[in-house]
Short mmCIF file of the C-alpha atoms (twelve columns), coordinates in Angstrom:
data_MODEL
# 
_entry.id   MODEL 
# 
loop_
_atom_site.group_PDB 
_atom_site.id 
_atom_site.type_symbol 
_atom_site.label_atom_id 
_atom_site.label_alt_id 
_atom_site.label_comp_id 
_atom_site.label_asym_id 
_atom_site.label_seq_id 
_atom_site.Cartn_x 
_atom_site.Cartn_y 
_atom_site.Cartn_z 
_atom_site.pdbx_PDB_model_num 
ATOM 1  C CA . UNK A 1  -8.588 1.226   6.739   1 
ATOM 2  C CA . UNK A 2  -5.253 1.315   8.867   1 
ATOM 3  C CA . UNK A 3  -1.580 2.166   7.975   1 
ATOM 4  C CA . UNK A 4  1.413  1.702   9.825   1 
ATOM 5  C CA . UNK A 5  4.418  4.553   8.989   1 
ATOM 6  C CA . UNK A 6  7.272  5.290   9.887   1 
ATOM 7  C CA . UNK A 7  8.624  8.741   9.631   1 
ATOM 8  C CA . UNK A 8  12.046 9.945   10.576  1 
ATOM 9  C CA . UNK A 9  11.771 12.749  12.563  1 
ATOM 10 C CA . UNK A 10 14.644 15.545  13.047  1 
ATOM 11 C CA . UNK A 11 17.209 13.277  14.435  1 
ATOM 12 C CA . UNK A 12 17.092 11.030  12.457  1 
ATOM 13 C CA . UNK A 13 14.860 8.982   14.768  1 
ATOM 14 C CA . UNK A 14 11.955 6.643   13.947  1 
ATOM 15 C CA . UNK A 15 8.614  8.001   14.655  1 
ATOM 16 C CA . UNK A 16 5.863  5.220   14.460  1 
ATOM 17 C CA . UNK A 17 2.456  6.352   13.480  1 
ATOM 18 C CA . UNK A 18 -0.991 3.988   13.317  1 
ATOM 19 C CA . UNK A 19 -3.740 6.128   11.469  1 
ATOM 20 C CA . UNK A 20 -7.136 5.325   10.785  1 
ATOM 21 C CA . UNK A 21 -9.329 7.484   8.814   1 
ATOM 22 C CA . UNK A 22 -7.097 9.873   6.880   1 
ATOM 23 C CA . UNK A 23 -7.708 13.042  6.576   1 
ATOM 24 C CA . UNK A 24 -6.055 15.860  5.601   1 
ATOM 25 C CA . UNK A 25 -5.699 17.425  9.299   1 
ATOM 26 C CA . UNK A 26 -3.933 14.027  10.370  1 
ATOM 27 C CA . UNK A 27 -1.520 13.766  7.848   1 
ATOM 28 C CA . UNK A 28 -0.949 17.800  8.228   1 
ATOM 29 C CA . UNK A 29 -0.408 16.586  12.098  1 
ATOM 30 C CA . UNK A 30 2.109  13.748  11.363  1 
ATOM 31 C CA . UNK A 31 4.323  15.985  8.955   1 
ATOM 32 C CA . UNK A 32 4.054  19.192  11.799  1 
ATOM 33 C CA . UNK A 33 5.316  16.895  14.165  1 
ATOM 34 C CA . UNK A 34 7.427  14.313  12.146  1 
ATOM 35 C CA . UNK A 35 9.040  17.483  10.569  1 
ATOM 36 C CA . UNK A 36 10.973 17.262  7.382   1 
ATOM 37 C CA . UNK A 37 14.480 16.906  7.660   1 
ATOM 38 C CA . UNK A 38 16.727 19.156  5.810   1 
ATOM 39 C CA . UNK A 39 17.470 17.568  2.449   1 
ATOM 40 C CA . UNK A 40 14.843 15.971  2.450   1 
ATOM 41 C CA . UNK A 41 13.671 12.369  4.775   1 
ATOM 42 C CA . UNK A 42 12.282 8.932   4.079   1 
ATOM 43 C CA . UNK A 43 8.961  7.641   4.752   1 
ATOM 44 C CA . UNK A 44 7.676  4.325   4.964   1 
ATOM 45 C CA . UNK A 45 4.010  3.549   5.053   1 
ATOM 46 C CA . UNK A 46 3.285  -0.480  5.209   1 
ATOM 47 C CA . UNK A 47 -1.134 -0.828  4.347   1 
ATOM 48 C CA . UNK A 48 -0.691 2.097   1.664   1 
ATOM 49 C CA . UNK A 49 -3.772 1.031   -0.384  1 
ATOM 50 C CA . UNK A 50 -3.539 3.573   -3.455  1 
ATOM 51 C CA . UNK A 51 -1.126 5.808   -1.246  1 
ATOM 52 C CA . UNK A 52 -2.900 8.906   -0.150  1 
ATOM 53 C CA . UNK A 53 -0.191 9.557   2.844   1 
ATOM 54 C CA . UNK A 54 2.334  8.627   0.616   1 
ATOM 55 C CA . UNK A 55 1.527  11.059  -1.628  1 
ATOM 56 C CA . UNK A 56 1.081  13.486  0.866   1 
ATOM 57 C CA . UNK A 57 4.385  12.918  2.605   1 
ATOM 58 C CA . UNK A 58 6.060  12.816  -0.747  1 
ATOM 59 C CA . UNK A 59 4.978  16.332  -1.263  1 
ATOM 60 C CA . UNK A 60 6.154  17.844  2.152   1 
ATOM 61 C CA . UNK A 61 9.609  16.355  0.908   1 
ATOM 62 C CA . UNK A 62 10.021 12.746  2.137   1 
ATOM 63 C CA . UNK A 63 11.011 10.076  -0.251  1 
ATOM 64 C CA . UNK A 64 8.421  7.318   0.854   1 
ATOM 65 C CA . UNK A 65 7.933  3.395   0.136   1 
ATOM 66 C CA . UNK A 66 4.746  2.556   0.592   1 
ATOM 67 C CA . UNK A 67 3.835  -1.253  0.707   1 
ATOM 68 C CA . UNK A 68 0.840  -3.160  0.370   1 
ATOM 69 C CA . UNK A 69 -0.034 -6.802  -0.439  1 
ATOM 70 C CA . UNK A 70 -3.072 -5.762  -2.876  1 
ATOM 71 C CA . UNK A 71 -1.629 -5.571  -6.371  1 
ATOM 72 C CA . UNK A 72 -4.887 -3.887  -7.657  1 
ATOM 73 C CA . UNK A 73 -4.458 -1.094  -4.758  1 
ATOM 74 C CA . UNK A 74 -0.959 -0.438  -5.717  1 
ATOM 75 C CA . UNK A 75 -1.938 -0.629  -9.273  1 
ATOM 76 C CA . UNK A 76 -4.312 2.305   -8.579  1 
ATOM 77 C CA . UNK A 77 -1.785 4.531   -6.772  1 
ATOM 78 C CA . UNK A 78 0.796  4.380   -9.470  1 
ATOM 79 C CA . UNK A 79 -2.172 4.987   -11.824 1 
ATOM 80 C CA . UNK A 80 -3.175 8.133   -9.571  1 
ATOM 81 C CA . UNK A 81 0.126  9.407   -8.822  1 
ATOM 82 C CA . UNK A 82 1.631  8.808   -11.846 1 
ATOM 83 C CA . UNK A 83 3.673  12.010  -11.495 1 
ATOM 84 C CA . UNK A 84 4.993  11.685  -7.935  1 
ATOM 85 C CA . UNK A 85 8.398  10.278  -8.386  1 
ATOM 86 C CA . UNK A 86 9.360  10.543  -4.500  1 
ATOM 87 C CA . UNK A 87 6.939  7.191   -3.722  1 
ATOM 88 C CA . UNK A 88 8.119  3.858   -4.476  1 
ATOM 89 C CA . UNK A 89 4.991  1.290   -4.811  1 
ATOM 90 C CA . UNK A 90 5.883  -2.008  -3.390  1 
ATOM 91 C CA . UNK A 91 4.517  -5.305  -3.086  1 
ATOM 92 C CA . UNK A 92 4.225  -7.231  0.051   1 
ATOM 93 C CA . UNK A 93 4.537  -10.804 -0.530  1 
ATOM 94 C CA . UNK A 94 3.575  -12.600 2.327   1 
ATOM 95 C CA . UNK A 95 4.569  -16.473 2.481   1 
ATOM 96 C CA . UNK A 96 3.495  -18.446 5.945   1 
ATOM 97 C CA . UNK A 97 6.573  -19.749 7.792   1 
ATOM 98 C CA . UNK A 98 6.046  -23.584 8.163   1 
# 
């Protein structure tokens, strides 16, 4: 499984990320060099499935929307998470252009 996110770093910047297997010492990596700005930062993590990096993020202090296009996965991370109110579960509705 794959994510994309994007994390605003410092500045203010975006900082893409592509992860594969997460673990806790990669998303520990992405926030140690993403950083947290001051007051908190947004996150945005498209592929979430039930939102383990959002979660995670969430908790360092980032307010994060994470999007996926599987209803039941999103289903599950509200479910999960039920008491993280920094993540925003959205659905990705994806229409071919014709």
């Amino acid at each position: 499984m794959s994510a994309t996110v994007l994390v605003s770093d410092r500045r203010g910047a975006a900082i893409p990320v592509q992860e594969r297997g997460r673990t806790r010492a990669s998303t520990d990596l992405l926030a140690a060099h993403a950083g947290v700005p001051k007051g908190g930062g947004r996150a945005l993590e498209v592929g979430c499935c039930a939102g383990e990096l959002s979660v995670h993020l969430a908790s360092l202090g980032f307010a994060v929307d994470g999007v996926d296009f599987a209803a039941a996965a999103l289903e599950r991370g509200r479910t999960e998470h039920a008491g993280m109110e920094k993540v925003r579960w959205l659905a990705w509705m994806w229409r071919a252009m014709t």
